[in-house]
C-alpha positions as CSV (number, residue, x, y, z in Angstrom):
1,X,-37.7,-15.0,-21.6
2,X,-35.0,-16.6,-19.9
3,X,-32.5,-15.6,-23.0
4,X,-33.4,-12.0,-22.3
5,X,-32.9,-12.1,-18.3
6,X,-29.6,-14.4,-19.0
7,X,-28.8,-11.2,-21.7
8,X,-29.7,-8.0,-18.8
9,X,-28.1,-10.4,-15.8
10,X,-24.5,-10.2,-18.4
11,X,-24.9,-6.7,-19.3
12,X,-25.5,-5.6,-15.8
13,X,-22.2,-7.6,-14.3
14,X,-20.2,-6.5,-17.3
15,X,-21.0,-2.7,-16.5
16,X,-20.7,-2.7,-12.8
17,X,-24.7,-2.4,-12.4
18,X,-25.4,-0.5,-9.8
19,X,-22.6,1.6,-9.9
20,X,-20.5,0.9,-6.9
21,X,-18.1,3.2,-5.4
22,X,-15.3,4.1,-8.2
23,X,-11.7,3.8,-7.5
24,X,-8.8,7.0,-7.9
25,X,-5.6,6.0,-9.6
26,X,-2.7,7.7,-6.5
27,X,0.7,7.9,-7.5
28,X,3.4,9.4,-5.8
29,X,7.3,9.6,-4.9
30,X,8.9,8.6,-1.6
31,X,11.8,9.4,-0.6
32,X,14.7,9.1,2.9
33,X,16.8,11.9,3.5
34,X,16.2,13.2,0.1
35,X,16.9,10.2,-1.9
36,X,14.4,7.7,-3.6
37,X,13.4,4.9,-1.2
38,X,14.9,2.4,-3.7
39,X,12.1,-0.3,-2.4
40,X,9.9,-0.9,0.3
41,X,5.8,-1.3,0.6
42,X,3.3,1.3,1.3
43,X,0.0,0.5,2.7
44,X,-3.3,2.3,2.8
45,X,-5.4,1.7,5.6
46,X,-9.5,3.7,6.0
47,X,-9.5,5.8,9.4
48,X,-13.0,5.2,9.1
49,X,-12.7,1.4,8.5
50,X,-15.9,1.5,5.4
51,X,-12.9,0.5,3.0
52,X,-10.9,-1.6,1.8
53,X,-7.0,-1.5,2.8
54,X,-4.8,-1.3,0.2
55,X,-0.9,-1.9,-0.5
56,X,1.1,-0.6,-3.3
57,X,5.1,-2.0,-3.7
58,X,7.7,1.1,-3.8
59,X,10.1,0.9,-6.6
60,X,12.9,3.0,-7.3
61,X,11.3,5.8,-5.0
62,X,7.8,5.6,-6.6
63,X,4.3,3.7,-6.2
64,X,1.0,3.5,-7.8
65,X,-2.5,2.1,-6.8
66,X,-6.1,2.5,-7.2
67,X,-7.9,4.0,-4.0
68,X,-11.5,4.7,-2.8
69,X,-12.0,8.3,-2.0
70,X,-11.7,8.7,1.5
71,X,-8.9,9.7,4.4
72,X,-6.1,6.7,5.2
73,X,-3.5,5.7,7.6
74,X,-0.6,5.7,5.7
75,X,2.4,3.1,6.8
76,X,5.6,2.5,4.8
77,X,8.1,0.2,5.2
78,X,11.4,-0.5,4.2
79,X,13.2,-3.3,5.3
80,X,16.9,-4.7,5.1
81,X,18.9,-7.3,6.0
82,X,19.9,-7.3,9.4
83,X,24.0,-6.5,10.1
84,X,23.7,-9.1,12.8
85,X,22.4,-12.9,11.7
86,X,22.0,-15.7,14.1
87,X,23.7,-19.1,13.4
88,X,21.9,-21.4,11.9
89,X,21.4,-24.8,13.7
90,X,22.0,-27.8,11.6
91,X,20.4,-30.1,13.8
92,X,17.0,-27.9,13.6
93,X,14.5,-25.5,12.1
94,X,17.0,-22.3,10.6
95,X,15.5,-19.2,11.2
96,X,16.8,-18.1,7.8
97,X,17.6,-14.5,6.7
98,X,16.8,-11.7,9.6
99,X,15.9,-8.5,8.5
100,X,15.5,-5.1,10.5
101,X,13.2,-2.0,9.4
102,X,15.0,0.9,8.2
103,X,12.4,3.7,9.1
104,X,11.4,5.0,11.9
105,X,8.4,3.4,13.6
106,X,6.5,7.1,12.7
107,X,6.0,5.9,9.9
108,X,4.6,2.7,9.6
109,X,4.0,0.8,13.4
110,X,3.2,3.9,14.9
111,X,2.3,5.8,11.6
112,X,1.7,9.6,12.0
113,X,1.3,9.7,8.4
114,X,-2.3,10.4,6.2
115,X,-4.0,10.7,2.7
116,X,-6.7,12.0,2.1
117,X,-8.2,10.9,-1.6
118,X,-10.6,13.2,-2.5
119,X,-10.5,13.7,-6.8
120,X,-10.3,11.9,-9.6
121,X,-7.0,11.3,-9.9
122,X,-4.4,11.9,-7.1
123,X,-0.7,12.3,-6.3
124,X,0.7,11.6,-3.4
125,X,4.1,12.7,-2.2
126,X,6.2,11.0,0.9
127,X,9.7,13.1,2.4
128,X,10.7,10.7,5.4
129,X,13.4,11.2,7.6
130,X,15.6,8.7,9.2
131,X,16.4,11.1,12.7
């Protein structure tokens, strides 16, 4: 008896029992100005809050990820190294490398960008500009 609840309690883990809430593979390209954003993050956050966020890296102008079906904040960011670094203090904690964010704050702080995943597979497309 307990061999045969030990044997349903495996098969049930092993094929998701109860058949939560499937995930859609979104891909896409996103690009400044025209041009590939050569790297950066993008992150997927639920308007309605009843999923999970999700962040994807951007490399050579493209992501991929695995998203519930549902609308999402969109944010991307891309920073750099700032042109102006303070000096470091021998004597004391160095603040180390600065860095600055090269996109406008529309589209990741104060994101005006959205997704809405509704199929089984989705792509996803990004044109930013930096004015």
């Amino acid at each position: 008896m307990l061999r045969q609840m030990l044997g349903w309690l495996t098969l049930c883990l092993l094929a998701g029992c109860g058949g939560g809430p499937s995930l859609t593979p979104v891909s896409g390209k996103v690009a400044l100005d025209g041009q590939p954003l050569n790297e950066g993050t993008i992150q997927f956050a639920p308007a309605d809050g009843k999923a999970p966020s999700q962040a994807a890296m951007i490399v050579g102008g493209s992501y991929k990820t695995e998203l519930h079906r549902t609308n999402y904040q969109v944010q991307i960011f891309a920073p750099r190294p700032a042109k102006v670094s303070p000096k470091l203090d021998e004597n004391g904690p160095g603040g180390g490398p600065r860095v600055e964010e090269r996109l406008p704050a529309r589209y990741n702080t104060q994101s005006e960008l959205t997704l809405n995943v509704t199929g089984s597979t989705s792509s996803a497309d990004f044109q930013l500009k930096s004015k």
